[in-house]
N, CA, C and O of each residue as an XYZ file, in Angstrom:
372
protein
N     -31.795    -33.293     -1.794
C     -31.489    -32.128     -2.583
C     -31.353    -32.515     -4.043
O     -30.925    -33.530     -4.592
N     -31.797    -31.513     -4.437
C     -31.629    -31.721     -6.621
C     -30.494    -31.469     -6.614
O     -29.838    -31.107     -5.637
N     -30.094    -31.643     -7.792
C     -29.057    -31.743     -8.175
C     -28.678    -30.100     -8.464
O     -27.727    -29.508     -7.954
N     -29.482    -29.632     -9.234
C     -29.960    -28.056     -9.691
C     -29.714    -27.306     -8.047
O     -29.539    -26.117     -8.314
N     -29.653    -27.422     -6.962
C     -29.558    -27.487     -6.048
C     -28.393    -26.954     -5.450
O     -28.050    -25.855     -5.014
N     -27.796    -28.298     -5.590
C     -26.367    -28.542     -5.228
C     -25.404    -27.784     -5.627
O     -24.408    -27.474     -4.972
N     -25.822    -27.292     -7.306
C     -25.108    -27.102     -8.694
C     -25.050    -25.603     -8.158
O     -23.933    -25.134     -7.937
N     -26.018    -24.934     -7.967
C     -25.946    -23.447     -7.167
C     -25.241    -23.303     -6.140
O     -24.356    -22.447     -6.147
N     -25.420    -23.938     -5.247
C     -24.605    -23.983     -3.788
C     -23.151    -24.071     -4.333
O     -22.353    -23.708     -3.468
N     -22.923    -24.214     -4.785
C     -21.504    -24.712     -5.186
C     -20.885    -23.216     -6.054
O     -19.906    -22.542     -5.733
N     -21.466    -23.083     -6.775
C     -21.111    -21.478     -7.912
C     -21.595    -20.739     -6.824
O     -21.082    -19.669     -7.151
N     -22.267    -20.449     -5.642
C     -21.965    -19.433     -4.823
C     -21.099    -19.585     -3.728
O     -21.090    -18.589     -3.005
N     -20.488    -20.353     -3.427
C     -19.683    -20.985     -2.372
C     -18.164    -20.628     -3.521
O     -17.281    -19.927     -3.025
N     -18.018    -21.004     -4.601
C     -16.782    -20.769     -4.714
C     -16.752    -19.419     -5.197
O     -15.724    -18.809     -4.903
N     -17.679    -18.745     -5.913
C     -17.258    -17.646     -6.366
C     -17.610    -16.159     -4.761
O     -17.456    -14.943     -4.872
N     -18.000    -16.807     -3.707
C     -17.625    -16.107     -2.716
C     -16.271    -16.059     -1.959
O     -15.718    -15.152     -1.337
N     -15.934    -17.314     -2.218
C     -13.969    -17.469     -2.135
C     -12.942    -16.934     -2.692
O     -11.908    -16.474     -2.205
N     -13.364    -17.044     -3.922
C     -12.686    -16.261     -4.936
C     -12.939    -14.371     -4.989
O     -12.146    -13.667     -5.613
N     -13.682    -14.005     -4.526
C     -13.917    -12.809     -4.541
C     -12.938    -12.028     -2.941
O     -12.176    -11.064     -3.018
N     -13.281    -12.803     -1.639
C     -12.576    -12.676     -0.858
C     -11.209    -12.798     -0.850
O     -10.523    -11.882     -0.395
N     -10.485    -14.272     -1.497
C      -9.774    -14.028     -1.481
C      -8.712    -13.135     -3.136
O      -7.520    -13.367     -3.337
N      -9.394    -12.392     -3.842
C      -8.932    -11.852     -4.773
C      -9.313     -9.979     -3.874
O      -8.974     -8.985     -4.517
N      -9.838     -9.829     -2.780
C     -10.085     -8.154     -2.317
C      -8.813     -7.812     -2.485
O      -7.930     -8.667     -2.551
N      -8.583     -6.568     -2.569
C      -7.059     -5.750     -3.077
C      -7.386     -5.107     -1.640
O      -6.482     -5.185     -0.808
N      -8.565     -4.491     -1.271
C      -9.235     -3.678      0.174
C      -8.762     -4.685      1.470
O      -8.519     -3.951      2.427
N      -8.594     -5.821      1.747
C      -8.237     -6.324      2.242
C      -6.809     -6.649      2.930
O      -6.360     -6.753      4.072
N      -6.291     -6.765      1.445
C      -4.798     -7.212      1.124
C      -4.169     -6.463      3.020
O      -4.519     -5.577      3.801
N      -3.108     -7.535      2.929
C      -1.773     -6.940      4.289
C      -0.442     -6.722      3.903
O       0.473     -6.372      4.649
N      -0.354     -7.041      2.202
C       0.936     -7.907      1.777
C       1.472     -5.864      1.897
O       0.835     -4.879      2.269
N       3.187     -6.080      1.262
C       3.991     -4.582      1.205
C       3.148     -4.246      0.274
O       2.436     -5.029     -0.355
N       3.228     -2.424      0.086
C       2.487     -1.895     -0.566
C       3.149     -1.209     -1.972
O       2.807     -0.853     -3.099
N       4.477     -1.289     -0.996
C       5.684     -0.801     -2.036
C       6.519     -1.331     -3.029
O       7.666     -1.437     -2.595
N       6.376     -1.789     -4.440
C       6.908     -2.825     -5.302
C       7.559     -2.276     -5.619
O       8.521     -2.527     -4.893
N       7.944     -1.298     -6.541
C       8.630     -0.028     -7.129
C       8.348      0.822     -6.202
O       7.299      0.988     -5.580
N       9.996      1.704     -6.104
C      10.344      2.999     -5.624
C      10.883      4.059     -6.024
O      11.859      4.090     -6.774
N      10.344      4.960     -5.596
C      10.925      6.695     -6.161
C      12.094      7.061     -5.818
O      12.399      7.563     -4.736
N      12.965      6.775     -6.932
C      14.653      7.167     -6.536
C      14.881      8.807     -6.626
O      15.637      9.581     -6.037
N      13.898      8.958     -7.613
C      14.480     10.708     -7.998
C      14.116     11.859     -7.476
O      12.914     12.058     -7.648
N      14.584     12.582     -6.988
C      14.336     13.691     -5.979
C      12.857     14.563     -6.125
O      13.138     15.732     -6.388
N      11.404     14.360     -6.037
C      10.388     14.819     -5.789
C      10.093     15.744     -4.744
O       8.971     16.242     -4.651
N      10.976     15.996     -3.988
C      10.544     16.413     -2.506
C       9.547     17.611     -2.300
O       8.710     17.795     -1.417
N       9.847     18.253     -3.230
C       8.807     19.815     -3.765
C       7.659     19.274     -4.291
O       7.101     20.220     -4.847
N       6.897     18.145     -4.448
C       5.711     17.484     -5.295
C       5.250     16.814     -3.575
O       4.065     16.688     -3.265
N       6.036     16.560     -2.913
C       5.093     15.954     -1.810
C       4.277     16.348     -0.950
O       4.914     16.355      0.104
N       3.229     16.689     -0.754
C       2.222     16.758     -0.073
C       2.328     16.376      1.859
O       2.472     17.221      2.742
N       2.190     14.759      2.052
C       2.301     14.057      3.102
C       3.391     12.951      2.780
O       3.688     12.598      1.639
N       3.892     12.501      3.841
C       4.084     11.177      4.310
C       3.778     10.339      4.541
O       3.567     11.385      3.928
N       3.255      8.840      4.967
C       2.869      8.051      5.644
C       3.569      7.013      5.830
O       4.094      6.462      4.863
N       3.746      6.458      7.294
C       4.752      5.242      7.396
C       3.931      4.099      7.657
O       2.862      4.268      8.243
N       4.239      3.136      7.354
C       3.602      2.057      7.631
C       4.740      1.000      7.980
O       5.328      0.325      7.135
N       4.973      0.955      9.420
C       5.680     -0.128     10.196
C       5.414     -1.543     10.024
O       4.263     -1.981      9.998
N       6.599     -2.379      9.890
C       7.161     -3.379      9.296
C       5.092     -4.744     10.093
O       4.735     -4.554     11.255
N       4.604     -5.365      9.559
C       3.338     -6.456     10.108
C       4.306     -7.735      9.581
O       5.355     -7.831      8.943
N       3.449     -8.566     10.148
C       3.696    -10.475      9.942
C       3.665    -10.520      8.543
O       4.355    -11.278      7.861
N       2.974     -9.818      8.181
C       2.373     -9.521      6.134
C       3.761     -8.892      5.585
O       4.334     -9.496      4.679
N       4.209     -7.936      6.000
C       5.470     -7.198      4.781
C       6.477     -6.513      6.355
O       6.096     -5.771      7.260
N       7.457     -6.988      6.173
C       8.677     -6.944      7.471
C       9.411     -5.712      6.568
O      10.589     -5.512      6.863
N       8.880     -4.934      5.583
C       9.556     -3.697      5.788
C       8.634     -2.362      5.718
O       7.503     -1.997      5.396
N       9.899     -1.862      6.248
C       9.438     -0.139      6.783
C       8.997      0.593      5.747
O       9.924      0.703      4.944
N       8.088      1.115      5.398
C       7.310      1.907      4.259
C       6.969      2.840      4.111
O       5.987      3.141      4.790
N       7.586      4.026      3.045
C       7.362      5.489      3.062
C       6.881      5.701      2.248
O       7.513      5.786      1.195
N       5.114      5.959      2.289
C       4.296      6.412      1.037
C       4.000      7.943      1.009
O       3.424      8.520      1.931
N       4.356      8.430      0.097
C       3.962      9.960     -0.182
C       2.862     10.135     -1.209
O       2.425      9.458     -2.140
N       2.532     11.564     -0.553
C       1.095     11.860     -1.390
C       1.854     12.738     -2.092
O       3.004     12.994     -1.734
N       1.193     13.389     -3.359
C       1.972     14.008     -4.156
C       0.852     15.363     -3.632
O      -0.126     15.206     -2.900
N       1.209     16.369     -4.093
C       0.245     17.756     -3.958
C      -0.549     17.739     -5.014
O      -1.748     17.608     -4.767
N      -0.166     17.852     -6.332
C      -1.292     17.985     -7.228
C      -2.064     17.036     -7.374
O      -3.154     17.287     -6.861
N      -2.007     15.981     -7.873
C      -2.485     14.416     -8.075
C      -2.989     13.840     -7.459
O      -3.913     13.080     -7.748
N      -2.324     14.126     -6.008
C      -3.085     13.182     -5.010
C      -2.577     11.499     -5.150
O      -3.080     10.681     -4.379
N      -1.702     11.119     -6.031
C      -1.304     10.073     -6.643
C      -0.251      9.698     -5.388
O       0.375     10.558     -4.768
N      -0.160      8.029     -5.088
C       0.434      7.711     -3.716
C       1.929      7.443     -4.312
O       2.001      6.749     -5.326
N       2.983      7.898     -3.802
C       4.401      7.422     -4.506
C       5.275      6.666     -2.861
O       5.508      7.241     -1.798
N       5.553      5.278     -3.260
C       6.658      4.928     -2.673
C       8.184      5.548     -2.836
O       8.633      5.710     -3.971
N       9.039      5.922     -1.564
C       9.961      6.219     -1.231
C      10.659      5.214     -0.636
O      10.282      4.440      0.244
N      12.320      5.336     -1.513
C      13.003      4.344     -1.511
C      14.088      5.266      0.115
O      14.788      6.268      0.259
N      13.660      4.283      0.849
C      14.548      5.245      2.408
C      15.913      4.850      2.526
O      16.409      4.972      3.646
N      16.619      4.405      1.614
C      18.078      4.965      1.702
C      18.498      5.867      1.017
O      19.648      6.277      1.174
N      17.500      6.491     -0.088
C      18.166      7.650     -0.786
C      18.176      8.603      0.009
O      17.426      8.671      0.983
N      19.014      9.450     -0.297
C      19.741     10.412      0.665
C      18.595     11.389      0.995
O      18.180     11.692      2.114
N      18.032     11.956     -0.598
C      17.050     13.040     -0.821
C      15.809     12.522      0.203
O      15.169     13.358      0.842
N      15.525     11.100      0.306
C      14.516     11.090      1.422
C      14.845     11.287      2.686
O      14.319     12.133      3.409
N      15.783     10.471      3.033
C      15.893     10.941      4.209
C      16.384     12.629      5.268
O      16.549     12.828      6.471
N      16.459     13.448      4.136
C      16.612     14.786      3.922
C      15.160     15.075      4.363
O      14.736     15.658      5.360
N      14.647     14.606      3.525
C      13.208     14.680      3.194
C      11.985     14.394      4.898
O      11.208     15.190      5.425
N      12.312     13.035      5.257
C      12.138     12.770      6.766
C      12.336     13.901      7.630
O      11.509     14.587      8.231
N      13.411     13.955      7.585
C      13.883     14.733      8.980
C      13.738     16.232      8.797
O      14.190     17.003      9.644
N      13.189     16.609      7.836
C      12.919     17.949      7.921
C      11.329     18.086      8.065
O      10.791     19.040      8.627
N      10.839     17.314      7.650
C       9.248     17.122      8.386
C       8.865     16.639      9.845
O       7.798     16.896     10.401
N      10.189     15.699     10.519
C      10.027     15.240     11.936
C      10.194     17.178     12.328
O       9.206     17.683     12.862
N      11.041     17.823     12.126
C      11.436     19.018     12.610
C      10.263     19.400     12.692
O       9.633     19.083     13.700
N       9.646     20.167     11.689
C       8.445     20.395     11.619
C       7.302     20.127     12.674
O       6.642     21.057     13.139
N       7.130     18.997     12.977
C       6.477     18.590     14.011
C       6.300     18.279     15.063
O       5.420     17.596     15.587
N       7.625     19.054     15.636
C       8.634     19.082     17.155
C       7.762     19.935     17.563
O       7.862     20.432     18.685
């Protein structure tokens, strides 16, 4: 093998590593860094939970907003969420 060769194999070998491991589409890690302390509950749209993986060991409450469509983490000891929960579990009794 040339050297010219080698020199390619190599810039596609790492920059296929680097691309994999830089996917955000991939990612398992928590999704939730910052959380929504302040009472939104009239802006939310949906819910979604995402139960504790090997990747992020906590419980995760992402809301869709109605207008925006914009995803907001919910901080689940504030009171207003969990207000917020259990009147949508109702809902779906």
């Amino acid at each position: 093998m040339s050297v010219v060769t080698v020199m390619a194999l190599l810039v596609v070998l790492i920059a296929h590593e680097g691309m994999s491991a830089g996917d955000e589409r991939t990612a398992l890690r928590c999704q939730c860094i910052a959380m929504e302390k302040r009472p939104i509950g009239r802006l939310i749209a949906t819910v979604e939970v995402r139960l504790p993986t090997s990747d992020c060991r906590d419980k995760e409450y992402i809301a869709i907003l109605k207008r925006s469509g914009k995803r907001v983490c919910l901080d689940p000891t504030a009171p207003w969420v969990r207000k917020v929960l259990e009147q949508r579990v109702k809902r779906t009794q």
